[in-house]
PDBQT receptor file of N, H, CA, C and O in Angstrom, charges set to zero:
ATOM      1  N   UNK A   1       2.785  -8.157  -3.126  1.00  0.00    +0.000 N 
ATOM      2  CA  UNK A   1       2.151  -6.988  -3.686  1.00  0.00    +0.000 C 
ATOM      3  C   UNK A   1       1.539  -7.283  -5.051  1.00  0.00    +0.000 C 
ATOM      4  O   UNK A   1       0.643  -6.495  -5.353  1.00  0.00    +0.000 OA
ATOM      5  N   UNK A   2       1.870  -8.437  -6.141  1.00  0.00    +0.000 N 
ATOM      6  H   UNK A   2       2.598  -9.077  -5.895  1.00  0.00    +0.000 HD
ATOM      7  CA  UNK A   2       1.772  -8.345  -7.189  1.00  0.00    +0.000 C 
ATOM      8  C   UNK A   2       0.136  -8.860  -6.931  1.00  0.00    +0.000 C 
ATOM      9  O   UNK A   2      -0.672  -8.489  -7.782  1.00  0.00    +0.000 OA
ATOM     10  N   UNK A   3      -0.470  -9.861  -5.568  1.00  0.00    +0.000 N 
ATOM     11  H   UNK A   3       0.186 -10.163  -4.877  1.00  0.00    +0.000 HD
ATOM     12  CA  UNK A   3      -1.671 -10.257  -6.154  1.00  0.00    +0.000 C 
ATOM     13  C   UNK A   3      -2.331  -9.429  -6.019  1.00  0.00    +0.000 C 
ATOM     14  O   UNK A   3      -3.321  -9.393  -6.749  1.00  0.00    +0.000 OA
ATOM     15  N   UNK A   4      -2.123  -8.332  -5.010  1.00  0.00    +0.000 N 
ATOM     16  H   UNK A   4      -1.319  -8.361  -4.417  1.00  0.00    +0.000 HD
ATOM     17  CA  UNK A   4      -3.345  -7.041  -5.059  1.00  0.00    +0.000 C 
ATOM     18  C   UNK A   4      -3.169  -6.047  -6.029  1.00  0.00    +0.000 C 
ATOM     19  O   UNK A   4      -4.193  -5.422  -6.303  1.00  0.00    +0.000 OA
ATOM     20  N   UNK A   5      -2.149  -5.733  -6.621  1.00  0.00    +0.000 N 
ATOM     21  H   UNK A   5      -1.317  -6.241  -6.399  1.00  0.00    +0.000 HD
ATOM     22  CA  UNK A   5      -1.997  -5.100  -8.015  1.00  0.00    +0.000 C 
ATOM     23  C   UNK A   5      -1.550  -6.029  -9.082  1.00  0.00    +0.000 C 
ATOM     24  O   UNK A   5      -0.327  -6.127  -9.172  1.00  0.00    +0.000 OA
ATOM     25  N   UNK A   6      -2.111  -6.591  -9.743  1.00  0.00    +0.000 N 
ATOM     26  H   UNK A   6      -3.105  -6.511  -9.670  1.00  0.00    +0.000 HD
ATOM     27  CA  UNK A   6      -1.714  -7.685 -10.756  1.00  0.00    +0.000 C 
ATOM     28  C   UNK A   6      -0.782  -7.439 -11.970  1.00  0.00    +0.000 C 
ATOM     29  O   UNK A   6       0.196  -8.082 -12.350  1.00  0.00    +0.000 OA
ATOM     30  N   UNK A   7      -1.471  -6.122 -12.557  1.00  0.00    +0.000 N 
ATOM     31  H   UNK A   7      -2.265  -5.599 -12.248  1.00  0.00    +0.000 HD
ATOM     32  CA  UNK A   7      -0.914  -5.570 -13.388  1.00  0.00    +0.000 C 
ATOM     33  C   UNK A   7       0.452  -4.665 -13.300  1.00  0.00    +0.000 C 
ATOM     34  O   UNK A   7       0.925  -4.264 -14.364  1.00  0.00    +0.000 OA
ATOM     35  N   UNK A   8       1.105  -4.327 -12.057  1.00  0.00    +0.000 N 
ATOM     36  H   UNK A   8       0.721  -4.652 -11.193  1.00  0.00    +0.000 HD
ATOM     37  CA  UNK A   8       2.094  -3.911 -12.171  1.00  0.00    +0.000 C 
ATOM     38  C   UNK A   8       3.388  -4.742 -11.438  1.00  0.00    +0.000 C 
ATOM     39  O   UNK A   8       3.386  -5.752 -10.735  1.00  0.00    +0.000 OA
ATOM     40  N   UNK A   9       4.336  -3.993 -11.847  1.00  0.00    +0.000 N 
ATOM     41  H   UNK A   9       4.338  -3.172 -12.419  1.00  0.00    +0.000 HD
ATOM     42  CA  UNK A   9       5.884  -4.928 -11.254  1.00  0.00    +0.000 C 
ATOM     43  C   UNK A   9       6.089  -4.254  -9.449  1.00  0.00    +0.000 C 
ATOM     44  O   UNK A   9       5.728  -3.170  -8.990  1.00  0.00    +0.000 OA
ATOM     45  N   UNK A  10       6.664  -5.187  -8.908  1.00  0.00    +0.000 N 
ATOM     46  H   UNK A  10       6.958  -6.068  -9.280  1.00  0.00    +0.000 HD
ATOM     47  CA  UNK A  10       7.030  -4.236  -7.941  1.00  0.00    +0.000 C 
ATOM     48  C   UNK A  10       7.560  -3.514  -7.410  1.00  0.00    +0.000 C 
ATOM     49  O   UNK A  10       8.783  -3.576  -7.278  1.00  0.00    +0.000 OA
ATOM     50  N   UNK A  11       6.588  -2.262  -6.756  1.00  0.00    +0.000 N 
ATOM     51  H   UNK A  11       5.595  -2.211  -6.863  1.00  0.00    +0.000 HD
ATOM     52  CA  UNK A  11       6.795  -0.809  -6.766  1.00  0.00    +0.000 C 
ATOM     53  C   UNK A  11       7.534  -0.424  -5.773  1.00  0.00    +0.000 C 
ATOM     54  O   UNK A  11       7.535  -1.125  -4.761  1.00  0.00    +0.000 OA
ATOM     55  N   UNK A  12       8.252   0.651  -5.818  1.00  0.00    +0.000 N 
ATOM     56  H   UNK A  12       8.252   1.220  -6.640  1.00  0.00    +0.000 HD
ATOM     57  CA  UNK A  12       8.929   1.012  -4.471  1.00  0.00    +0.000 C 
ATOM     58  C   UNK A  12       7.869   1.610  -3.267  1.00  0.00    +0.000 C 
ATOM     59  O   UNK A  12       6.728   1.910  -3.619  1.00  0.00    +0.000 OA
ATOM     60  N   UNK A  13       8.149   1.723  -2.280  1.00  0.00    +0.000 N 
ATOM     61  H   UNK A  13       9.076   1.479  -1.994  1.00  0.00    +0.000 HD
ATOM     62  CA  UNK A  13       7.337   2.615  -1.682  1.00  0.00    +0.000 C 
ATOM     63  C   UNK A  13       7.928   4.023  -1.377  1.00  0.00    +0.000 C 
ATOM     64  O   UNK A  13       9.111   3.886  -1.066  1.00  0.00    +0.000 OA
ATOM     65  N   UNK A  14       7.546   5.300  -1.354  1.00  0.00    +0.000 N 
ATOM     66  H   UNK A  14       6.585   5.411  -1.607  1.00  0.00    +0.000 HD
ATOM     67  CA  UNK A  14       7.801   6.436  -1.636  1.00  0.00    +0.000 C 
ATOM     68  C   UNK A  14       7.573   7.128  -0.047  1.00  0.00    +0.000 C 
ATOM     69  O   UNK A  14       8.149   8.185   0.209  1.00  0.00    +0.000 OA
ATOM     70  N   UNK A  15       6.537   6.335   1.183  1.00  0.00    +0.000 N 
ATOM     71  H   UNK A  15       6.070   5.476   0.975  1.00  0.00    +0.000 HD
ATOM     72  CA  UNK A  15       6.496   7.053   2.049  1.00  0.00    +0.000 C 
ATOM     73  C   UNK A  15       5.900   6.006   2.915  1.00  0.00    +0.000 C 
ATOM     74  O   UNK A  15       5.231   5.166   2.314  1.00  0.00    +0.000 OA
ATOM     75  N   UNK A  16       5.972   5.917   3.824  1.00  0.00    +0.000 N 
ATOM     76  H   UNK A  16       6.516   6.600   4.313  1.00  0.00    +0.000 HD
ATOM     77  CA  UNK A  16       5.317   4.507   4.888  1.00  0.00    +0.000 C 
ATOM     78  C   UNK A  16       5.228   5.658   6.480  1.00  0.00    +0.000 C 
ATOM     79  O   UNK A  16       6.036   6.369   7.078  1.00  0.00    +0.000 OA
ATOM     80  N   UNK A  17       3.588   5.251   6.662  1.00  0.00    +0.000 N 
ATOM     81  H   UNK A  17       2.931   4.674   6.176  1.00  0.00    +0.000 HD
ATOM     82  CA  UNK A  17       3.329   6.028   7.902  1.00  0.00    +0.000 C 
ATOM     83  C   UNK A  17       2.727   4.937   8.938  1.00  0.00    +0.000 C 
ATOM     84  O   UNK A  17       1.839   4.311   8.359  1.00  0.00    +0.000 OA
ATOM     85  N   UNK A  18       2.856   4.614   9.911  1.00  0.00    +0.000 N 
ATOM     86  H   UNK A  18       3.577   5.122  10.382  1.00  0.00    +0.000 HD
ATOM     87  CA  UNK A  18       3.040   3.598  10.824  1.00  0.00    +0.000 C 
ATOM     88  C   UNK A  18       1.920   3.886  12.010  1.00  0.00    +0.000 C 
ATOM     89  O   UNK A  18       2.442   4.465  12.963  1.00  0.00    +0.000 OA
ATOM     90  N   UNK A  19       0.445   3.613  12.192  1.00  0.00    +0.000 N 
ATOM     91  H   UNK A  19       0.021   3.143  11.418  1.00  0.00    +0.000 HD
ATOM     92  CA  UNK A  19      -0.266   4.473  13.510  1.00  0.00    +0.000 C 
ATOM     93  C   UNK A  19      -0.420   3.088  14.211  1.00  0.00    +0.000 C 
ATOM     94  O   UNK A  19       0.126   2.115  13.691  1.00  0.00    +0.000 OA
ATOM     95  N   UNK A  20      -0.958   2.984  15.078  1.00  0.00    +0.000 N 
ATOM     96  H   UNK A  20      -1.401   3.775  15.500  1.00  0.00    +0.000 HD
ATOM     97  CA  UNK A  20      -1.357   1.747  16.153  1.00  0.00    +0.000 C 
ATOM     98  C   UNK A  20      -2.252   0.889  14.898  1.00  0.00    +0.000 C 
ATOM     99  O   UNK A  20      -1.764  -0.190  14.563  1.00  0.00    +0.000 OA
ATOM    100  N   UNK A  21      -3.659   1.377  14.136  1.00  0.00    +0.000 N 
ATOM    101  H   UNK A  21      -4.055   2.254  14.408  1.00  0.00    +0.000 HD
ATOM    102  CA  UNK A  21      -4.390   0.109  13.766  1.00  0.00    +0.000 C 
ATOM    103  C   UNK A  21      -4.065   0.434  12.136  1.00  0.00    +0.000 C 
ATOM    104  O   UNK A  21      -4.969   0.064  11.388  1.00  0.00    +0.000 OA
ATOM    105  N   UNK A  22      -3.075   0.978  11.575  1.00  0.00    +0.000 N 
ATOM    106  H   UNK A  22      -2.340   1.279  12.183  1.00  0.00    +0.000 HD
ATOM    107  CA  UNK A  22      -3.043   1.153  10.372  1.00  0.00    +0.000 C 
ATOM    108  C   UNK A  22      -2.058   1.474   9.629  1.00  0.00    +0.000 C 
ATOM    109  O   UNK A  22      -1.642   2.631   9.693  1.00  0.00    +0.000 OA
ATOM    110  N   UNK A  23      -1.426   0.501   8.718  1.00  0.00    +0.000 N 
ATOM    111  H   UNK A  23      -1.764  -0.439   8.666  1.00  0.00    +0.000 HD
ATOM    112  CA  UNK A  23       0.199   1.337   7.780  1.00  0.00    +0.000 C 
ATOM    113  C   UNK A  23      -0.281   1.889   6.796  1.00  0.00    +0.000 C 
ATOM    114  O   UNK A  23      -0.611   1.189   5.839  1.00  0.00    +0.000 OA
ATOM    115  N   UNK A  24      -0.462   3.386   6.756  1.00  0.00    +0.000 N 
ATOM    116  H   UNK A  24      -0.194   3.955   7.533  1.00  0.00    +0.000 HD
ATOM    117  CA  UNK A  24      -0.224   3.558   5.020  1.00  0.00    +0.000 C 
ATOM    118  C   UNK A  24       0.965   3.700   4.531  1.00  0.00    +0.000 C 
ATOM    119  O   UNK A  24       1.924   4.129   5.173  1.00  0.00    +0.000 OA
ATOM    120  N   UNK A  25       0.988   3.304   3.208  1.00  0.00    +0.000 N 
ATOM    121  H   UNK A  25       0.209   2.956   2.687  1.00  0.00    +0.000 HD
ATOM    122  CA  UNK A  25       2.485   3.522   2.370  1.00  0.00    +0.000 C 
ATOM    123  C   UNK A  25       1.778   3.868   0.783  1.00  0.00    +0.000 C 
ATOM    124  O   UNK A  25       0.781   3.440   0.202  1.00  0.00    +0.000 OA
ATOM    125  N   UNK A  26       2.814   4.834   0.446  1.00  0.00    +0.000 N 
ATOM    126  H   UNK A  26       3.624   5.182   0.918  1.00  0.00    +0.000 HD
ATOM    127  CA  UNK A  26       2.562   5.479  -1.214  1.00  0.00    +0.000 C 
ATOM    128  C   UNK A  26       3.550   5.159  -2.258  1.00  0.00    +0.000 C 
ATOM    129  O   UNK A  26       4.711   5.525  -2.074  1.00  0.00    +0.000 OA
ATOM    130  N   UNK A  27       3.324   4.703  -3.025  1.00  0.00    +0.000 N 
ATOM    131  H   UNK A  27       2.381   4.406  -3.174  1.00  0.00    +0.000 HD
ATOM    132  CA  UNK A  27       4.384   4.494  -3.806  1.00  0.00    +0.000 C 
ATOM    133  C   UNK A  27       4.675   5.526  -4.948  1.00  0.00    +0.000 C 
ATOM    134  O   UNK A  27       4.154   6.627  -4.768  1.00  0.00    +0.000 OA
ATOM    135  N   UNK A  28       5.543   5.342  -6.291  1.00  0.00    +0.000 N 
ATOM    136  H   UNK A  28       5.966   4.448  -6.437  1.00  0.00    +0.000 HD
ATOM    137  CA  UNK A  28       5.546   6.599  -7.071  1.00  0.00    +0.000 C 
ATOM    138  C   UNK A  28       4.602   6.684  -8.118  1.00  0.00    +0.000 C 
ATOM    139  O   UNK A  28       4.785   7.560  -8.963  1.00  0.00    +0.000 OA
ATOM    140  N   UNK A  29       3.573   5.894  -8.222  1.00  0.00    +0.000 N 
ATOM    141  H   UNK A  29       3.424   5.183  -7.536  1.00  0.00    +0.000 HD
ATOM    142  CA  UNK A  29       2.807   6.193  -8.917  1.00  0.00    +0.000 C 
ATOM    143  C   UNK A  29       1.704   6.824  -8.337  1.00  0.00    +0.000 C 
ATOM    144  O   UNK A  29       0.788   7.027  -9.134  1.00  0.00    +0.000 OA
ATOM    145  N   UNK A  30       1.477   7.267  -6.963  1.00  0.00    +0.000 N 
ATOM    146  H   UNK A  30       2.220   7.102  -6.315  1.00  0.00    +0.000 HD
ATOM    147  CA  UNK A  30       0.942   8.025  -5.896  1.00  0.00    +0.000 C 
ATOM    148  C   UNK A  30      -0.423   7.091  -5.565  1.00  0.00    +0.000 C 
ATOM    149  O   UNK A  30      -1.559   7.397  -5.200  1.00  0.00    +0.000 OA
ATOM    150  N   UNK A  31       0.114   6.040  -5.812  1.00  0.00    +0.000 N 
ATOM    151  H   UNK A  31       1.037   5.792  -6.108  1.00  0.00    +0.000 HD
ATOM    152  CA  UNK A  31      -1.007   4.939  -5.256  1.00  0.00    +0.000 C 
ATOM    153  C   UNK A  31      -1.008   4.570  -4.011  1.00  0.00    +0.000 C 
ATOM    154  O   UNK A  31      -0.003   3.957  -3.650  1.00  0.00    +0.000 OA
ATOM    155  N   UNK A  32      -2.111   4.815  -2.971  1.00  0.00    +0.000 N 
ATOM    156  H   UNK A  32      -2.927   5.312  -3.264  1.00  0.00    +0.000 HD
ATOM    157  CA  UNK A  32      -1.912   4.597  -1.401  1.00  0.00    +0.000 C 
ATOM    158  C   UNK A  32      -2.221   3.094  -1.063  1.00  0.00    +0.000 C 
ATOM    159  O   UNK A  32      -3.071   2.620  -1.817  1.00  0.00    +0.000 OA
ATOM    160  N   UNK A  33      -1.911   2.542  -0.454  1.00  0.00    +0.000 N 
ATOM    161  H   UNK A  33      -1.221   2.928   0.158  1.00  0.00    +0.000 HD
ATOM    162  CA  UNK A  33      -2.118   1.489   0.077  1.00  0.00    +0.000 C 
ATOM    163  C   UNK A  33      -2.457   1.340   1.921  1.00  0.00    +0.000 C 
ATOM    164  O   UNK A  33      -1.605   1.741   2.715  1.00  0.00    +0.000 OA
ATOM    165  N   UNK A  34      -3.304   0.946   2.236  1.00  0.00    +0.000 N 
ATOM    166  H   UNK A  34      -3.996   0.620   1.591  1.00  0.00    +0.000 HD
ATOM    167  CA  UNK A  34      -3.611   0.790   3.784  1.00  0.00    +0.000 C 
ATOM    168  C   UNK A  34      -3.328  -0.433   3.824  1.00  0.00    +0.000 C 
ATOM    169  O   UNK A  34      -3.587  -1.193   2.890  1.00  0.00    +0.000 OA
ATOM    170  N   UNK A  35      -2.767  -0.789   4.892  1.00  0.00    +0.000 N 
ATOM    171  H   UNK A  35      -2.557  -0.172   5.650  1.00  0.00    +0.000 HD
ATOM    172  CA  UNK A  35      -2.693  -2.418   5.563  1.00  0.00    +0.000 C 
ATOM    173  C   UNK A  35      -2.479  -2.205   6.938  1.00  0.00    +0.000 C 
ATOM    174  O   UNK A  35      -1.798  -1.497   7.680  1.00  0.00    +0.000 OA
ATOM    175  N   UNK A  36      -3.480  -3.256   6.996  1.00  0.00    +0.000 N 
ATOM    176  H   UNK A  36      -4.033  -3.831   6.393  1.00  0.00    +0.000 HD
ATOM    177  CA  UNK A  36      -3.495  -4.109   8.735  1.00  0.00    +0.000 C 
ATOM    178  C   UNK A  36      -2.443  -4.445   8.970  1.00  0.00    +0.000 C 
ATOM    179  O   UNK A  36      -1.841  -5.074   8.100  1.00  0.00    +0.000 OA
ATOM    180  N   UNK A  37      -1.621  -4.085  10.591  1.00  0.00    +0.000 N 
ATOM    181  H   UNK A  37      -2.110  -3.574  11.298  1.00  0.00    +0.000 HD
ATOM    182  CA  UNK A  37      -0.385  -4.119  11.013  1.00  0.00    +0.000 C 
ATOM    183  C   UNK A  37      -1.029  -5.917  11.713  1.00  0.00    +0.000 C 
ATOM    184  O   UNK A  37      -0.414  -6.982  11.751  1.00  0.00    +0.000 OA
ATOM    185  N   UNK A  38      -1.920  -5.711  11.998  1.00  0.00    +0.000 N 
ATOM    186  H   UNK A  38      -2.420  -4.846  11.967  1.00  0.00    +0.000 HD
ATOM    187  CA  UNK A  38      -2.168  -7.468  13.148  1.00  0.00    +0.000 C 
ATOM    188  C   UNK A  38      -2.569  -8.252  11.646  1.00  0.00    +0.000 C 
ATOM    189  O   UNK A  38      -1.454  -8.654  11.312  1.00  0.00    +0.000 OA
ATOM    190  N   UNK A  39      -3.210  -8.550  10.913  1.00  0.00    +0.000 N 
ATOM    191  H   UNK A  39      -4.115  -8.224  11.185  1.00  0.00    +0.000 HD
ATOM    192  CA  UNK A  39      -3.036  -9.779   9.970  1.00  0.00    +0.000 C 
ATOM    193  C   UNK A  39      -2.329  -9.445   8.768  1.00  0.00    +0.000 C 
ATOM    194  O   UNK A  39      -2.516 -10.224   7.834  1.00  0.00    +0.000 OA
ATOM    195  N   UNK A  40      -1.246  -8.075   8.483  1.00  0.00    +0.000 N 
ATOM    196  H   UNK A  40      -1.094  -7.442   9.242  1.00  0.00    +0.000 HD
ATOM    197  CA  UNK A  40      -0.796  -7.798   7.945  1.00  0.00    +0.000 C 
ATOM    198  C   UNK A  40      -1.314  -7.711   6.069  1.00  0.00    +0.000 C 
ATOM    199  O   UNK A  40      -0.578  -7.622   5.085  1.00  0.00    +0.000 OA
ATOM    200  N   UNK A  41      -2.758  -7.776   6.140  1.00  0.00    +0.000 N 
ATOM    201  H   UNK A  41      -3.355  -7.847   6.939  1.00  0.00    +0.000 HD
ATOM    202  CA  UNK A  41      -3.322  -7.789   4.787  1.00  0.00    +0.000 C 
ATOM    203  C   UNK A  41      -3.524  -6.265   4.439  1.00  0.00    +0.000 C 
ATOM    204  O   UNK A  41      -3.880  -5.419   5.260  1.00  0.00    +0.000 OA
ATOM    205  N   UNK A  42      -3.230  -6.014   3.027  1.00  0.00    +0.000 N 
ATOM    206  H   UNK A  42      -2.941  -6.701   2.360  1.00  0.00    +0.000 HD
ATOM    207  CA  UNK A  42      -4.212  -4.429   2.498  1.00  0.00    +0.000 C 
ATOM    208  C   UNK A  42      -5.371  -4.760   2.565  1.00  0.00    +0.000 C 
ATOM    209  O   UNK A  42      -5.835  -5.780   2.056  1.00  0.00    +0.000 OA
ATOM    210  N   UNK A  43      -5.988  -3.919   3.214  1.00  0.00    +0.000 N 
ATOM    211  H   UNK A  43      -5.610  -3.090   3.627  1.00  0.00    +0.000 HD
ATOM    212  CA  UNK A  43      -7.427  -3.571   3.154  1.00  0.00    +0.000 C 
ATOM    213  C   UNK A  43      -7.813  -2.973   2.500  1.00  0.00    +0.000 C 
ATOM    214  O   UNK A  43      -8.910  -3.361   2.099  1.00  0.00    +0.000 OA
ATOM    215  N   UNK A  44      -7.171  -1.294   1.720  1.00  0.00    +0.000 N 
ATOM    216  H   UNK A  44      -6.280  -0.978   2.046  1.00  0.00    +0.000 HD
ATOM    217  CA  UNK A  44      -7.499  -0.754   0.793  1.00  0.00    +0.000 C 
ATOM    218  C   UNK A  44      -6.349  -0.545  -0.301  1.00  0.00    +0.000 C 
ATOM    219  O   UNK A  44      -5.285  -1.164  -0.322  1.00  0.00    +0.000 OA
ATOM    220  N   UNK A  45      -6.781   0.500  -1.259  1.00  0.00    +0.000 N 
ATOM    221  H   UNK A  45      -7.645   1.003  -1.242  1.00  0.00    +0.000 HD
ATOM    222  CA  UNK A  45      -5.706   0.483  -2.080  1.00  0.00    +0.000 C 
ATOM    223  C   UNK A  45      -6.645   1.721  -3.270  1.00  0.00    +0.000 C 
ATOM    224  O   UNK A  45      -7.561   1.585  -4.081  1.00  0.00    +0.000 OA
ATOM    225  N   UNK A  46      -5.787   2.903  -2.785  1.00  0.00    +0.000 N 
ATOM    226  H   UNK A  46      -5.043   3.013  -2.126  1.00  0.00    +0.000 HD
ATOM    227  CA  UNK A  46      -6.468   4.304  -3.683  1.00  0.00    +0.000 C 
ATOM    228  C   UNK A  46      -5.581   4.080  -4.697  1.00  0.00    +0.000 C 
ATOM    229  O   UNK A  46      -4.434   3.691  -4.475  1.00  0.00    +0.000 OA
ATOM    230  N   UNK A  47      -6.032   4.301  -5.851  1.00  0.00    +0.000 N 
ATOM    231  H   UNK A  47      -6.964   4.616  -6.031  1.00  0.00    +0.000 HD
ATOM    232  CA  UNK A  47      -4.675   4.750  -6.965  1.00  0.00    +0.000 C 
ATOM    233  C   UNK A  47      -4.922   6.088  -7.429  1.00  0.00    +0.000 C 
ATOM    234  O   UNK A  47      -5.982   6.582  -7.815  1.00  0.00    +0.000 OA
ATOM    235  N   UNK A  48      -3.536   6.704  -7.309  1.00  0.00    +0.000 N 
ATOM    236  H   UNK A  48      -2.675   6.304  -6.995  1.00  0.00    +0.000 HD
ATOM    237  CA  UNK A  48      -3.579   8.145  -8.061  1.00  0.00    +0.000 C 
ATOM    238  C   UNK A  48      -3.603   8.040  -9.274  1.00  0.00    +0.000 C 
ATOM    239  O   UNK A  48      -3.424   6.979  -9.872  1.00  0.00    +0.000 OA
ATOM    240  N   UNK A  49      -3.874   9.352  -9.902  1.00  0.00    +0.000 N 
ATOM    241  H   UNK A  49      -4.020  10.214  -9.416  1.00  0.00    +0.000 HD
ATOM    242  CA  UNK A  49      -3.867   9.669 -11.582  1.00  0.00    +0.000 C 
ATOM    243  C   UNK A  49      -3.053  10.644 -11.980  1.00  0.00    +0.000 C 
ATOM    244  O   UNK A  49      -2.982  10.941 -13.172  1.00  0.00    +0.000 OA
TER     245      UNK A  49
């Protein structure tokens, strides 16, 4: 997690939702994260404010 967020330590995750082509998970800084379940990479990454 640290190379796609550099600047922070690592975060807990707060909620993990599981569909066929997509995991999202939120952590407590209400930052979403998407990742690919087949090459297991984030693809995106919203941060809350």
């Amino acid at each position: 997690m640290n190379t796609a967020v550099p600047n922070q330590n690592n975060l807990l995750y707060e909620q993990m939702t599981v569909n066929e082509n997509e995991i999202t998970a939120t952590d407590f800084y209400a930052s979403g994260y998407f990742i690919n379940p087949l090459s297991e990479n984030i693809e995106e990454i919203n941060i809350g404010k």
